[in-house]
C-alpha positions as CSV (number, residue, x, y, z in Angstrom):
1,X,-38.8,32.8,0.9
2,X,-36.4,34.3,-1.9
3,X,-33.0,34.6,-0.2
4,X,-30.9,37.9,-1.4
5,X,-28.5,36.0,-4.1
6,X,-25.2,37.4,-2.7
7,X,-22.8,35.2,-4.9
8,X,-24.3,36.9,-7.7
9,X,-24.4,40.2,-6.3
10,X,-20.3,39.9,-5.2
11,X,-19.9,38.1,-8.1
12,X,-20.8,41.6,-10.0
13,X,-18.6,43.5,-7.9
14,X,-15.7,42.1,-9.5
15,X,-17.4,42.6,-13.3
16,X,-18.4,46.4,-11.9
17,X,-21.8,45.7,-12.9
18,X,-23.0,46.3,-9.6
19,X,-21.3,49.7,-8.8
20,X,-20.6,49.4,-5.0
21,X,-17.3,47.7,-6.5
22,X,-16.4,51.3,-6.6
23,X,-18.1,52.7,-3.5
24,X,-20.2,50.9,-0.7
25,X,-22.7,54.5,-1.2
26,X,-23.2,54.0,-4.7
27,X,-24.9,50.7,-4.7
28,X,-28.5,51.2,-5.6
29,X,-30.3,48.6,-4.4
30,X,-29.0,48.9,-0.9
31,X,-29.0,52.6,-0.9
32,X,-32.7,52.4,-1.2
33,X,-33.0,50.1,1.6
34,X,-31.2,52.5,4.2
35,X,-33.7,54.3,6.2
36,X,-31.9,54.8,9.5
37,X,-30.5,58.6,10.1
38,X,-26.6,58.3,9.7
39,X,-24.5,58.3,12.6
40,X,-26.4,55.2,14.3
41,X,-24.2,54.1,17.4
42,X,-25.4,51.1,17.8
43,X,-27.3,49.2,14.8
44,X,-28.9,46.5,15.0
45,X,-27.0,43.6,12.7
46,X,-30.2,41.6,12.0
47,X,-31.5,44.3,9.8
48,X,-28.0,45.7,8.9
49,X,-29.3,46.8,5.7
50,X,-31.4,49.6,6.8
51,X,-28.1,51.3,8.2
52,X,-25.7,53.2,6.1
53,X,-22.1,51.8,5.6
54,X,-19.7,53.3,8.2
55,X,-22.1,53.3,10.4
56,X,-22.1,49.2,10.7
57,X,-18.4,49.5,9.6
58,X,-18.2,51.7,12.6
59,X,-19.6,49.3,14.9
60,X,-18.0,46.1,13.5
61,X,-14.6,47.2,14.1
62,X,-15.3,48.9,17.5
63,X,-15.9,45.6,18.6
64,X,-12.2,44.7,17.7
65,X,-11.1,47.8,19.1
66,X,-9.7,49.0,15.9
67,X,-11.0,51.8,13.7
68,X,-12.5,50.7,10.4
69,X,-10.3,51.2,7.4
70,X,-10.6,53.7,4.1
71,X,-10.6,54.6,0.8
72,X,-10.3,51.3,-1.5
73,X,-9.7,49.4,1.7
74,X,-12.7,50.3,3.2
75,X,-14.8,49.2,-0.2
76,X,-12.8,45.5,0.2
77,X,-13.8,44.9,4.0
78,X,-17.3,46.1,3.4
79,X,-18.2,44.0,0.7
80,X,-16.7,41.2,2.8
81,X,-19.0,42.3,6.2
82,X,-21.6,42.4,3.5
83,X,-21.5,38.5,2.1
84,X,-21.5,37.3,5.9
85,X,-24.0,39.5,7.1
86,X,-26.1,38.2,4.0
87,X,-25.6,34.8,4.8
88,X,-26.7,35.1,8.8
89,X,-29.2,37.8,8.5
90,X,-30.5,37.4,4.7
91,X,-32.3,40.5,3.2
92,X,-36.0,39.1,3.3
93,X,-38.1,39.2,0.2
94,X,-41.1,41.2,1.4
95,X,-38.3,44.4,2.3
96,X,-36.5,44.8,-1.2
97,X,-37.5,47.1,-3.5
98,X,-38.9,46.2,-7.1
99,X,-39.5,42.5,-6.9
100,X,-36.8,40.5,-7.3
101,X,-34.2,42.4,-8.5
102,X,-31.4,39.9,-7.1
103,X,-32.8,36.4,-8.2
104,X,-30.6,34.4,-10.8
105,X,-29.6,31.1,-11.0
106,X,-26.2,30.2,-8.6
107,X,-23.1,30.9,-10.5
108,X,-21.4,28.2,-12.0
109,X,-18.7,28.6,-10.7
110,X,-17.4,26.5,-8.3
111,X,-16.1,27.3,-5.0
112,X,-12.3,26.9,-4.6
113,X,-12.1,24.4,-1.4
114,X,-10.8,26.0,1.3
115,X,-6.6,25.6,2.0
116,X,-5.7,27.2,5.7
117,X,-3.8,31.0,4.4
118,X,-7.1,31.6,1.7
119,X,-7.7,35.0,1.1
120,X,-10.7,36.9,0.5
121,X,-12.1,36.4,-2.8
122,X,-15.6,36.2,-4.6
123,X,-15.1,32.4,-4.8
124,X,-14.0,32.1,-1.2
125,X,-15.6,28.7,0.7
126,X,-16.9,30.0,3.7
127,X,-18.2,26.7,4.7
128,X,-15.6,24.9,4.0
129,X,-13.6,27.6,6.1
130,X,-15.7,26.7,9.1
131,X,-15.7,22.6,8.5
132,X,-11.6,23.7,8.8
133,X,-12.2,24.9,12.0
134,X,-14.7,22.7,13.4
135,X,-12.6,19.9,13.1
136,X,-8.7,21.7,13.7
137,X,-6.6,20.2,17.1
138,X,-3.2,21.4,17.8
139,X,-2.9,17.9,17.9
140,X,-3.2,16.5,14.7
141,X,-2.2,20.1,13.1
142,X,1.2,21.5,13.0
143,X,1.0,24.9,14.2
144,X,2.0,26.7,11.0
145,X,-1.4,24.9,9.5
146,X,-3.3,26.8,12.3
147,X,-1.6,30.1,11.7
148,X,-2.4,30.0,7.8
149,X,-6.2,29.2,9.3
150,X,-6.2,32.3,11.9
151,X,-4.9,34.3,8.5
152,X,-7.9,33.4,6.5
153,X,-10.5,33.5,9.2
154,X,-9.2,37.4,10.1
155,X,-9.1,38.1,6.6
156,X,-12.8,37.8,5.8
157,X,-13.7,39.4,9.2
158,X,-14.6,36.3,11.1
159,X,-13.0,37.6,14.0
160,X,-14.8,36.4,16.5
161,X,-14.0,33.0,16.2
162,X,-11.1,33.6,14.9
163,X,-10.4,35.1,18.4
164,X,-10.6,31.5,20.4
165,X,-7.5,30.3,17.5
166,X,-5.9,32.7,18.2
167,X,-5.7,32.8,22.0
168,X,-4.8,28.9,21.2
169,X,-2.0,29.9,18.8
170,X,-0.5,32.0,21.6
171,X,-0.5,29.9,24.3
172,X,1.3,27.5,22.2
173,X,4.6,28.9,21.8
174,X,7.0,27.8,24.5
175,X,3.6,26.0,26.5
176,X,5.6,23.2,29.3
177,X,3.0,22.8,32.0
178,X,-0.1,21.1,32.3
179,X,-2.1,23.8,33.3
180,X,-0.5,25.7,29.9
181,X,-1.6,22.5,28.1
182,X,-5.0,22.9,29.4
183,X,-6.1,26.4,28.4
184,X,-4.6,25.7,25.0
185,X,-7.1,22.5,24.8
186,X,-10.1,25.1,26.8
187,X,-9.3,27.4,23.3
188,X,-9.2,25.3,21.2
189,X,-12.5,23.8,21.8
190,X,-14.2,27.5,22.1
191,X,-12.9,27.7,18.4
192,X,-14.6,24.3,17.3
193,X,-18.1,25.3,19.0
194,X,-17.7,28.7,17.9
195,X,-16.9,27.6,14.4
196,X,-20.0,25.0,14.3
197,X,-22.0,27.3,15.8
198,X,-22.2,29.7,13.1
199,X,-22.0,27.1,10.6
200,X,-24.9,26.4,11.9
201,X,-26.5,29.7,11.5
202,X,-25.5,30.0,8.2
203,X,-27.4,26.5,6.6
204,X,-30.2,27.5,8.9
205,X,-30.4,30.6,7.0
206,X,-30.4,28.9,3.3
């Protein structure tokens, strides 16, 4: 099955061929893929595309307990949520509208290889963002190293593994007893399984 080519569709945001680079409405492929009624509650990630914008904005960042952003903001984090939400839950071929209207060769660009403190950007290395964390330990790592990798992964919204590093990161500062020692080692290895975990889903997707 034809997989949604997202590095080509993000790779236009930035050349503002594809015009949800200026608004996550305006995009006309995946306007015409919405059929749910705004103002959904609760929708359903695994077909995120039939829901409009804020309403999975909505959603995602009520998980965080946070409101979603705005403005040019707003247009940034959703075409983030976008590229990860293509790579677990790809549009299939049999929903999109007109054929193939996304299928191009992979740009030729390469992916810059992910340094701990990355920043969203259209060349970002998700993978290689995960591998990170897969294989990080407080104990070969000096704890600025995982503070630059808790950056990047709540940058491009990978909050929920991010989470575990975080909770790791905390428990660090001023940690003396064992028992400290311990929940900093239970953490950290919720961040490795989490991090391989959807690794995982995102090469069984491809």
């Amino acid at each position: 099955m034809t997989k949604f080519n997202s590095h080509k569709w993000i790779r236009e945001f930035k050349s503002g061929t594809n015009t949800i680079a200026e608004s996550p409405e305006s995009d006309s492929t995946l306007k015409s893929l919405r059929i749910r009624v705004r103002g959904e509650e609760f929708p359903d990630l695994k077909v995120w595309w039939e829901y409009e914008p804020e309403d999975i904005m909505t959603y995602v960042y009520w998980h965080q307990k946070q409101l979603p952003p705005t403005g040019a903001k707003f247009d940034k984090e959703w075409a983030s949520i976008v590229k990860q939400l293509h790579s677990r839950h790809p549009i299939p071929s049999n929903v999109r509208p007109g054929g193939d209207v996304t299928e191009a060769a992979q740009s030729t660009r390469p992916l810059k290889p992910f340094t701990p403190g990355d920043k969203w950007a259209n060349d970002f290395d998700y993978t290689g963002m995960l591998r990170w964390g897969i294989d990080a330990s407080h104990e070969t790592m000096e704890i600025s190293e995982l503070e630059a990798g808790y950056e990047s992964f709540t940058d491009v919204n990978y909050h929920t593994e991010g989470a575990h590093l975080g909770d790791a990161i905390d428990h660090m500062e001023g940690a003396v007893t064992g028992q400290e020692h311990n929940k900093i080692e239970e953490f950290m290895s919720d961040f490795n399984s989490a991090c391989a975990k959807t690794l995982k889903d995102i090469t069984r997707g491809k």
